[in-house]
C-alpha positions as CSV (number, residue, x, y, z in Angstrom):
1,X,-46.7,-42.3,63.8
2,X,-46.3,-41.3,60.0
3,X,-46.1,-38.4,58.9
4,X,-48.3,-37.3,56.0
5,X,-47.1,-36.4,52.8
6,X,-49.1,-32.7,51.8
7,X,-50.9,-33.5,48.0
8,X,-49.8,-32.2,45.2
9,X,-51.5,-28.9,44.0
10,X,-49.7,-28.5,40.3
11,X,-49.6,-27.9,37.9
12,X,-49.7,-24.7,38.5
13,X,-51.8,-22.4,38.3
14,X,-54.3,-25.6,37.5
15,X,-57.5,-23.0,36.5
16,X,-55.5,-21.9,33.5
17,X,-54.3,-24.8,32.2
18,X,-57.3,-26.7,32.0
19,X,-58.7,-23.7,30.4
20,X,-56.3,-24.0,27.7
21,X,-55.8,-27.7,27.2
22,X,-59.8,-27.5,27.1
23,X,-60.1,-25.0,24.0
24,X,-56.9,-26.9,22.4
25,X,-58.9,-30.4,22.8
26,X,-62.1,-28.9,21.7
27,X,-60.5,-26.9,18.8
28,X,-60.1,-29.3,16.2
29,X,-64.4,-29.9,16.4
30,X,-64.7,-26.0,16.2
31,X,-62.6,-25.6,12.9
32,X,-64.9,-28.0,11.2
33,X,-67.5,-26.0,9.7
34,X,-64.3,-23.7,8.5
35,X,-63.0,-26.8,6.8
36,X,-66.3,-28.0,5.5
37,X,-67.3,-24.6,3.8
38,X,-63.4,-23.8,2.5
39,X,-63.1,-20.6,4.4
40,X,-60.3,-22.0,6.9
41,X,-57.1,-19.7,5.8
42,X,-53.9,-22.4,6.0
43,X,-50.7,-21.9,6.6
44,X,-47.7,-22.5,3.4
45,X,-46.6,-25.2,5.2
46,X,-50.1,-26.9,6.2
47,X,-52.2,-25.7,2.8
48,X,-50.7,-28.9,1.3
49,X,-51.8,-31.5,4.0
50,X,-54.8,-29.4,4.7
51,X,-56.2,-30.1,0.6
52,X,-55.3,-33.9,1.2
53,X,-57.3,-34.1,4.4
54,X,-60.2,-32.5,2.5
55,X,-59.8,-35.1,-0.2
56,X,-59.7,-38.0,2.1
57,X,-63.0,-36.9,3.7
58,X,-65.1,-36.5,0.7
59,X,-66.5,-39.7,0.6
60,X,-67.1,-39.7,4.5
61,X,-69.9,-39.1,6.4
62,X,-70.3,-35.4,7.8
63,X,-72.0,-36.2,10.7
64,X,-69.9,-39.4,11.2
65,X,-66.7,-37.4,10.8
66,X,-67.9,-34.5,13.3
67,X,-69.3,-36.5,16.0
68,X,-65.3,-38.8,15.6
69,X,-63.7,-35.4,15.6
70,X,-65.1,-35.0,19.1
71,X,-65.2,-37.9,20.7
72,X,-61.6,-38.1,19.6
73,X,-61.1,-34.4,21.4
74,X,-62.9,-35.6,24.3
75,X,-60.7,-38.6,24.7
76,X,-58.0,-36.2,24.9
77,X,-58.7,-34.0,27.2
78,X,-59.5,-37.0,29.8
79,X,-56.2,-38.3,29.1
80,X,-55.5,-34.9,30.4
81,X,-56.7,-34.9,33.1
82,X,-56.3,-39.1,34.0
83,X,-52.5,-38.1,33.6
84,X,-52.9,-35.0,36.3
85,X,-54.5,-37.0,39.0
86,X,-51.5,-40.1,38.3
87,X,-49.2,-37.3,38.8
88,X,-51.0,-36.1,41.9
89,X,-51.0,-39.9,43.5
90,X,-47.1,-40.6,42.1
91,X,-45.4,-42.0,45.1
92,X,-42.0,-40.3,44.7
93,X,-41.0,-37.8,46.5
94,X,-37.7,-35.9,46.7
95,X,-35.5,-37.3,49.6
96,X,-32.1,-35.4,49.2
97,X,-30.3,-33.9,52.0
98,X,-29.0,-31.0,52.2
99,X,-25.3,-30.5,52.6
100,X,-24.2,-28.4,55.4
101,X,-24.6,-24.5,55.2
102,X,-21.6,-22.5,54.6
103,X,-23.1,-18.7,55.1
104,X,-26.8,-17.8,55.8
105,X,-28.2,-14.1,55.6
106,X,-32.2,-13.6,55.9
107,X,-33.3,-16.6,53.6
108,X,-30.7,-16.9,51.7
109,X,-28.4,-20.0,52.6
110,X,-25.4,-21.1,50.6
111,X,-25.1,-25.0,50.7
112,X,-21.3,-26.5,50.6
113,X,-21.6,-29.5,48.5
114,X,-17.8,-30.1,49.0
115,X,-18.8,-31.5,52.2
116,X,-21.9,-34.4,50.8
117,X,-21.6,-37.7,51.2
118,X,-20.3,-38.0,47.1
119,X,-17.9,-35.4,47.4
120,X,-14.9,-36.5,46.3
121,X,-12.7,-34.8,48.8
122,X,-10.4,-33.1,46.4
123,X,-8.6,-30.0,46.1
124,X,-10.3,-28.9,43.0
125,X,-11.4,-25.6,42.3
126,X,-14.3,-23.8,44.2
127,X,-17.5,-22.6,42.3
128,X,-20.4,-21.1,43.4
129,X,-23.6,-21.5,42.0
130,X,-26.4,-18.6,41.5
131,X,-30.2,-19.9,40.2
132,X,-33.0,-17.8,39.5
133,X,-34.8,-16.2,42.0
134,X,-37.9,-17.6,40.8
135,X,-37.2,-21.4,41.7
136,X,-36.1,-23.3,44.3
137,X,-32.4,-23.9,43.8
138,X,-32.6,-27.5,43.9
139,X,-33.2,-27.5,40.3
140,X,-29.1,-28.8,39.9
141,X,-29.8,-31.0,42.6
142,X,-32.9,-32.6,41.6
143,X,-32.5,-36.0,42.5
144,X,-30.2,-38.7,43.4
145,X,-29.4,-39.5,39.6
146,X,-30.1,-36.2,38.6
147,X,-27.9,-34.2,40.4
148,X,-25.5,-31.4,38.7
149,X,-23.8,-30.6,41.8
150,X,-23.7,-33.8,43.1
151,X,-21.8,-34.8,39.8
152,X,-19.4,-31.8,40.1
153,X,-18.3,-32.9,43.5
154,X,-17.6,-36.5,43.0
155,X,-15.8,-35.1,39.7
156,X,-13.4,-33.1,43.0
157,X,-14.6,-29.9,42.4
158,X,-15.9,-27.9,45.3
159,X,-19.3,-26.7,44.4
160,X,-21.7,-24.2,46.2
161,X,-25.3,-23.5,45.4
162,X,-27.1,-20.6,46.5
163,X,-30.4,-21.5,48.0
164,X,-32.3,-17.7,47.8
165,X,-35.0,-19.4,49.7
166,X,-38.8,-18.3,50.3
167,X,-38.8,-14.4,50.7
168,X,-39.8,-13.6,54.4
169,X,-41.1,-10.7,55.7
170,X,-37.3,-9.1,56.2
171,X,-36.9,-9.9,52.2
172,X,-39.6,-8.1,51.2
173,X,-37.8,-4.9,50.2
174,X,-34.5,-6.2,48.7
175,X,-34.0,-5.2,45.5
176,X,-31.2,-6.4,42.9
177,X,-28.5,-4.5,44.4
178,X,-29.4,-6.2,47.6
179,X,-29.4,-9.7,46.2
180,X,-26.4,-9.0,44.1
181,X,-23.9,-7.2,46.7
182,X,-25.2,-8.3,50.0
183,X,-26.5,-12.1,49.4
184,X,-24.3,-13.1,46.6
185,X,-21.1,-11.3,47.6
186,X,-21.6,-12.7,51.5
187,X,-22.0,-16.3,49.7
188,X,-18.7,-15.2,47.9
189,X,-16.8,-14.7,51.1
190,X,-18.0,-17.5,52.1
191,X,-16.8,-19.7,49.6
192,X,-13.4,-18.0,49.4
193,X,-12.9,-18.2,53.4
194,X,-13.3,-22.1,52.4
195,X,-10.8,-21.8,49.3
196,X,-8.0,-20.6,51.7
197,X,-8.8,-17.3,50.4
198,X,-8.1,-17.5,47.1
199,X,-10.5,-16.4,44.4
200,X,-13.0,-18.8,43.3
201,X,-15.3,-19.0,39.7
202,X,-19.1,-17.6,39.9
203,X,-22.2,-19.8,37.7
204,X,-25.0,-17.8,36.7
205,X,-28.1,-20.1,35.4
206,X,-30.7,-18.5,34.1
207,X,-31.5,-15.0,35.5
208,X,-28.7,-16.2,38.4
209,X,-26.6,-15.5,35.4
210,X,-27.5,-11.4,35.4
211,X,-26.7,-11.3,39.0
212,X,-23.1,-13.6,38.8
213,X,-22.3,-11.5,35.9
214,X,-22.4,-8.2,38.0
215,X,-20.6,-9.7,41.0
216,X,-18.1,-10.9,38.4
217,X,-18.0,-6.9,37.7
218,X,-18.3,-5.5,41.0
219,X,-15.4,-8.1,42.5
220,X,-13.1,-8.9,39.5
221,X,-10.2,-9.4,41.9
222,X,-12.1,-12.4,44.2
223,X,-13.7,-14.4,40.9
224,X,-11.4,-17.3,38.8
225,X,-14.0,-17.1,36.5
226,X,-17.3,-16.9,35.0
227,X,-19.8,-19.6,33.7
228,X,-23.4,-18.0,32.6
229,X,-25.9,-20.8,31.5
230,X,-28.8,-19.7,29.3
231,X,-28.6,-16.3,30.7
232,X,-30.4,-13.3,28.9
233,X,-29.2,-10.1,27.7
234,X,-31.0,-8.9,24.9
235,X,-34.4,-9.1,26.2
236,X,-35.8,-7.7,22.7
237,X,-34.0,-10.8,20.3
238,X,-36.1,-14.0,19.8
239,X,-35.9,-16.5,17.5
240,X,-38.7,-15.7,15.6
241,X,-37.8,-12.0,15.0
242,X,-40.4,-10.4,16.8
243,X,-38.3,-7.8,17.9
244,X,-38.9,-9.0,21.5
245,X,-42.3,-8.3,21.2
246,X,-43.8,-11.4,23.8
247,X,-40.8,-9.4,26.6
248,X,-42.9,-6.1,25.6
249,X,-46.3,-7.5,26.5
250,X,-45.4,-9.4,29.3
251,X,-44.0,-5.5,30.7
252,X,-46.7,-4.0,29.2
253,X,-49.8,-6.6,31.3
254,X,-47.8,-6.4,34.5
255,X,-47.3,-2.4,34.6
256,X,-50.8,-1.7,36.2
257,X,-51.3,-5.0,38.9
258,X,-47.8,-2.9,40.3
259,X,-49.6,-0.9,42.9
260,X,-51.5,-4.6,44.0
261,X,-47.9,-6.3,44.2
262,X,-46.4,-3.3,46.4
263,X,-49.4,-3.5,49.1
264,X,-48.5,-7.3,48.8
265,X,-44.9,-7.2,49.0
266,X,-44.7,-9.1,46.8
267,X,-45.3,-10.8,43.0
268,X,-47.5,-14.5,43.9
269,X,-46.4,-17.2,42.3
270,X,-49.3,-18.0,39.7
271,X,-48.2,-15.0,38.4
272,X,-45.0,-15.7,37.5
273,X,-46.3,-19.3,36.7
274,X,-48.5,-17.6,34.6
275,X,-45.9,-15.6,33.1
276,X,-43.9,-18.7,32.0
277,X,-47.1,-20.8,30.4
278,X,-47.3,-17.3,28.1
279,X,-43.7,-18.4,26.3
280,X,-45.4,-22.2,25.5
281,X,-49.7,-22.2,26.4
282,X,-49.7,-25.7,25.1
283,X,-46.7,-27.1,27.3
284,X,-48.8,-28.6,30.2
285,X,-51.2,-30.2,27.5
286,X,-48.7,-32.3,25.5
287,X,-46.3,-32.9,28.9
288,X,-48.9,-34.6,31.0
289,X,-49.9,-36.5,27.6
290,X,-46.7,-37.8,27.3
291,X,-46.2,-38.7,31.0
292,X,-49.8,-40.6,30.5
293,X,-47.9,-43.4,28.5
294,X,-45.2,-44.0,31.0
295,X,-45.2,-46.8,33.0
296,X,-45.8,-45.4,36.6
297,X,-43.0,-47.1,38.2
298,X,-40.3,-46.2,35.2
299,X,-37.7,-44.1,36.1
300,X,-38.9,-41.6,32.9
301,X,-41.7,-41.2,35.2
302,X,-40.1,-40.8,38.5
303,X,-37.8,-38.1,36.4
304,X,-41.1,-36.7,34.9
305,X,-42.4,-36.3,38.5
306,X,-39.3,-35.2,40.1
307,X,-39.2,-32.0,37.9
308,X,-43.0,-31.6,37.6
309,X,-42.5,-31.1,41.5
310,X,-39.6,-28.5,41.4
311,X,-41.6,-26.6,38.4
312,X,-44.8,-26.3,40.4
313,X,-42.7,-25.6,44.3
314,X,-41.9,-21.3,42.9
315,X,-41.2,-19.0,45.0
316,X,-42.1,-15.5,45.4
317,X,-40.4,-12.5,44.1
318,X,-40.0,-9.3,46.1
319,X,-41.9,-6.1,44.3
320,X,-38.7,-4.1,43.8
321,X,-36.8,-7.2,42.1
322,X,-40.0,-7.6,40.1
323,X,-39.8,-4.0,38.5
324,X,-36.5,-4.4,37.6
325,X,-37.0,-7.5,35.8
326,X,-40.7,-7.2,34.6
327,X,-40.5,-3.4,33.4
328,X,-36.5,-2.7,33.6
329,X,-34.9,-5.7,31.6
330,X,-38.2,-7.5,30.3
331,X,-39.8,-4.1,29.0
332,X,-37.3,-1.4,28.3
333,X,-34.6,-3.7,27.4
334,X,-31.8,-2.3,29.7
335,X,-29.1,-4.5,29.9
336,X,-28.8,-4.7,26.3
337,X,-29.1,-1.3,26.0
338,X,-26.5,-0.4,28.4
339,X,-28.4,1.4,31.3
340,X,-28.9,-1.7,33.7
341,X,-26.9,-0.3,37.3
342,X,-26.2,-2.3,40.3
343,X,-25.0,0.1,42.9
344,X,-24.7,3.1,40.7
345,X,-22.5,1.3,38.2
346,X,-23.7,0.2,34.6
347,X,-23.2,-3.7,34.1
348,X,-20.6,-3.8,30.7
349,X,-20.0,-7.3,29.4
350,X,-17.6,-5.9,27.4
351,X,-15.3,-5.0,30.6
352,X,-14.6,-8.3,31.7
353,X,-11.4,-9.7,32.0
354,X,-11.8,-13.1,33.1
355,X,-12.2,-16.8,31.7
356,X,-16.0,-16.6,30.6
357,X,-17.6,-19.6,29.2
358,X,-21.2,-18.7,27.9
359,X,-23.8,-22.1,27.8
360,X,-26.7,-20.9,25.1
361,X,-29.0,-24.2,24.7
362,X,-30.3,-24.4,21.1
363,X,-34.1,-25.7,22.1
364,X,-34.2,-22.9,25.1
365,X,-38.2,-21.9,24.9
366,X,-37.6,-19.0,28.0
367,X,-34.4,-17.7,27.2
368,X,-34.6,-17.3,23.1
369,X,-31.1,-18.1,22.5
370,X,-30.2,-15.0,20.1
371,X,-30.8,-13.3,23.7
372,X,-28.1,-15.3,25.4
373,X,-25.8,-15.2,22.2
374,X,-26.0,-11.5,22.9
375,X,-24.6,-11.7,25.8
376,X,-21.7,-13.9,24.7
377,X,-21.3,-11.6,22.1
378,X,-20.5,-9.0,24.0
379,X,-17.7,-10.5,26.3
380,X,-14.7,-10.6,24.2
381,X,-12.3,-14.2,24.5
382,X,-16.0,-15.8,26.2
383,X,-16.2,-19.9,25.1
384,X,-19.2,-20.6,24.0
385,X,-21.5,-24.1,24.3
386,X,-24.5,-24.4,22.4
387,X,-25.4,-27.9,23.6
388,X,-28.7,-29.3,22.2
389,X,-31.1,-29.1,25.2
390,X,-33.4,-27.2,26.7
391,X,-33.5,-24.4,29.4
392,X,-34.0,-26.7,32.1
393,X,-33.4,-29.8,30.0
394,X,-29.4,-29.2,29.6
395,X,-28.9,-29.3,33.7
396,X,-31.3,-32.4,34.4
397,X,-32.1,-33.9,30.9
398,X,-30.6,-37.1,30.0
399,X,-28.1,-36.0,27.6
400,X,-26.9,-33.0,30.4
401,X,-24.1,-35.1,31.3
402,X,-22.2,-35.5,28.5
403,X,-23.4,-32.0,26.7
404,X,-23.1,-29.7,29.5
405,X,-21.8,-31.4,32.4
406,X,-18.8,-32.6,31.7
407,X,-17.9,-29.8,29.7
408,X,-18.6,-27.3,32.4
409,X,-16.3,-29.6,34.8
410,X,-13.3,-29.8,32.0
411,X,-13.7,-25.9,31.7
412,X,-13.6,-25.5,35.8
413,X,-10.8,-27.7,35.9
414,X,-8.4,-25.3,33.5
415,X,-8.9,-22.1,36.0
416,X,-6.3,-21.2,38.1
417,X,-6.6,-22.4,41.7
C-alpha cells in the first residue's frame, strides 16, 4: 500500500503573493495614461530610457500599444501561476535521513552527523551548529548534493546541527534565555561528552548566530571557537541608509496583534512568512518566473524545488521569543545598543576571547550586511568572509562550496582540538 505524499501548499502565504505579483503584472497597463500625458515622475537613472521609450512609441498605435501592454501583463501573471501549479506537481521530494540523535530536550534534538553514512570517521574537530528558530534546520542539510553538513563530515570534521523542531505545547513559554542556556548549552554537553570532553567550536547562522554568540559568552571555557554566518547585530544599519527604518516598521505593525499571539502561544507562520516577503514583495514573482523556464527534470529545478520546500515548511515561534526579537532587537535595536541580556548578563562582542570568524554575504536581502559587519566589528582579532552569495544562497547555492564551505572547514581545521 503507498503512502500518499501531502500536496504542496506554498508558497506561502499564497493570498499575498498572488496579490502582489497581480498588481506588479498589471502595473505596467496602469502607468500608461501617466506615460501618455507626461505626468509619470522618473527616476535619474530611468528618466533617460523612460524619454527613449516615449520616442519609440510616437508613431505607434495607442490603442494597439495599450491593449499589447496588457496582454503582455496577462501572459505574465499566467506564467505565474502555470509555474506554481509545476511546482505543486514537482515529483521530488526530500529523502535524507536523519543521523542519529545525540541529546533531545522538549523538541529540540541535536543530530550527530559524525555518525552518517558520509562521515568520514575522523578525529577532526567537533562543531555544533545553531539555525534560526524560524526554519527547519535542514536548511544545511538540504539535499543529497546539497548538504553543508554532510560536506563537513566527509571533510572529518564532526558536525552537529541543532534541530529546534516544531514548538509543542511544553515550548510554548520558552523564551531566549531558555533556548540559549537550557537547549543550546544541553546540545553543548552533548557534543563535548562526544569530544572526550574537550571544548568544541559553536556556528551561529542567521539569528542561530545571536544565540551561539551568547553561549560563546555565557561558556567561554567549553567553546574552541566561534563561527557567526550572516548574523545581525545592528538591527538599525541597511544598505540603503534608512537608518533601519523597514526593522522599525516591522516592530512598529507587530506591537498591537501581541495580545492575539499570547492567547495563541504563539506567532503563526504566515506571519513571519509575511514578515520576510516585506524585505523583497516581488521575490516570489520573478522566482517562480525563472523556475518556469527550467526543464522539469533538471537538477536547477530539483534544487529550485528542494529549497522552495524548506522556505514554505516554517515553524512557529513562541510569544516571548517573538518580543524579544520583533520589539527587543528588530525595534529598539538592543544588541547594538548594548542592553540585550540573557540571564541577567548584557551580551558584549567586544568581550570575547576566542577564534571568531564572522561570514557577512555581500547579496544578503534579510540580514543587510552593514548589520552583520557590525557585529564583526565589534569582536576584536574576528576573520571575516564576505563571500558573494546570498543569505540562504552561501550555504546551499552553487558557488557555497568553494566560497563558504571550504573556507569554513580550513578555518575549523586550525582550532585547537
Amino acid at each position: 500500500m503507498s503512502t500518499r505524499v501531502p500536496p504542496r501548499t506554498g508558497p506561502r502565504p499564497l493570498p499575498l503573493h498572488f496579490a502582489i505579483a497581480a498588481m506588479a503584472c498589471r502595473s505596467s497597463w496602469a502607468a500608461l495614461p501617466s506615460l501618455n500625458d507626461g505626468s509619470m515622475r522618473w527616476s535619474g537613472a530611468l528618466a533617460q530610457r523612460a524619454a527613449a521609450l516615449k520616442a519609440a512609441l510616437e508613431n505607434v498605435d495607442p490603442e494597439a500599444f495599450r491593449h499589447a501592454v496588457e496582454k503582455a501583463g496577462q501572459d505574465r501573471f499566467k506564467r505565474f501561476l502555470g509555474a506554481i501549479d509545476g511546482y505543486r506537481r514537482h515529483p521530488y521530494r526530500r529523502s535524507l535521513t536523519d543521523p542519529p540523535v545525540a541529546f533531545s530536550m522538549g523538541s529540540t534534538r541535536l543530530l550527530d552527523y559524525g555518525r552518517c553514512p558520509e562521515a568520514a570517521g575522523g578525529t577532526g574537530p567537533a562543531v555544533i551548529f545553531a539555525p534560526s528558530l524560524v526554519n527547519r534546520a535542514h536548511v544545511l542539510d538540504l539535499s543529497g548534493k546539497r548538504s553543508l553538513m554532510r560536506y563537513l563530515a566527509a571533510r572529518g570534521v564532526r558536525p552537529f546541527l541543532v534541530d529546534w523542531g516544531e514548538p509543542g505545547s511544553e515550548d510554548r513559554g520558552l523564551g531566549l534565555d531558555d533556548y540559549v542556556l537550557d537547549r543550546l548549552g544541553g546540545c553543548l554537553d552533548a557534543a563535548r561528552a562526544a569530544n572526550r570532553g574537550r571544548p568544541v567550536a559553536v556556528v551561529g547562522y542567521c539569528m542561530g548566530g545571536l544565540l551561539a554568540l551568547a553561549l560563546a559568552q555565557a561558556r567561554a571555557d567549553q567553546v574552541s571557537g566561534l563561527a557567526l554566518l550572516a548574523t545581525p547585530w545592528d538591527f538599525h544599519a541597511d544598505a540603503q541608509g534608512g537608518g533601519g527604518a523597514q526593522a522599525r516598521l516591522t516592530a512598529q505593525l507587530m506591537a498591537p496583534a501581541f495580545p492575539v499571539f499570547e492567547a495563541m502561544g504563539s506567532v503563526p507562520v504566515d506571519t513571519l512568512q509575511m514578515i520576510f516577503a516585506s524585505l523583497d514583495p516581488c521575490l516570489a514573482l520573478r522566482k517562480f518566473l525563472a523556475f518556469s523556464e527550467f526543464e522539469p527534470d533538471s537538477e536547477r529545478a530539483e534544487a529550485f524545488v528542494a529549497l522552495e520546500d524548506w522556505l514554505n515548511d516554517g515553524v512557529a515561534l513562541p510569544v516571548e521569543v517573538a518580543r524579544a526579537c520583533l520589539l527587543g532587537w528588530y525595534g529598539e535595536n538592543l544588541p547594538a545598543r548594548g542592553q540585550w541580556r540573557v540571564a541577567g548578563e548584557k551580551i558584549d562582542p567586544a568581550k570575547l576571547n576566542l577564534p571568531t570568524l564572522v561570514v557577512v554575504p555581500r547579496n544578503d536581502r534579510i540580514v543587510p550586511p552593514a548589520s552583520a559587519q557590525a557585529l564583526a566589528g565589534a569582536i576584536e582579532g574576528a576573520r571575516i568572509l564576505n563571500p558573494p552569495a546570498g543569505h540562504i544562497g552561501m550555504v546551499v547555492g552553487s558557488k557555497g562550496r568553494t566560497h563558504v564551505w571550504e573556507p569554513l572547514a580550513d578555518w575549523f581545521e586550525s582550532l585547537p582540538n
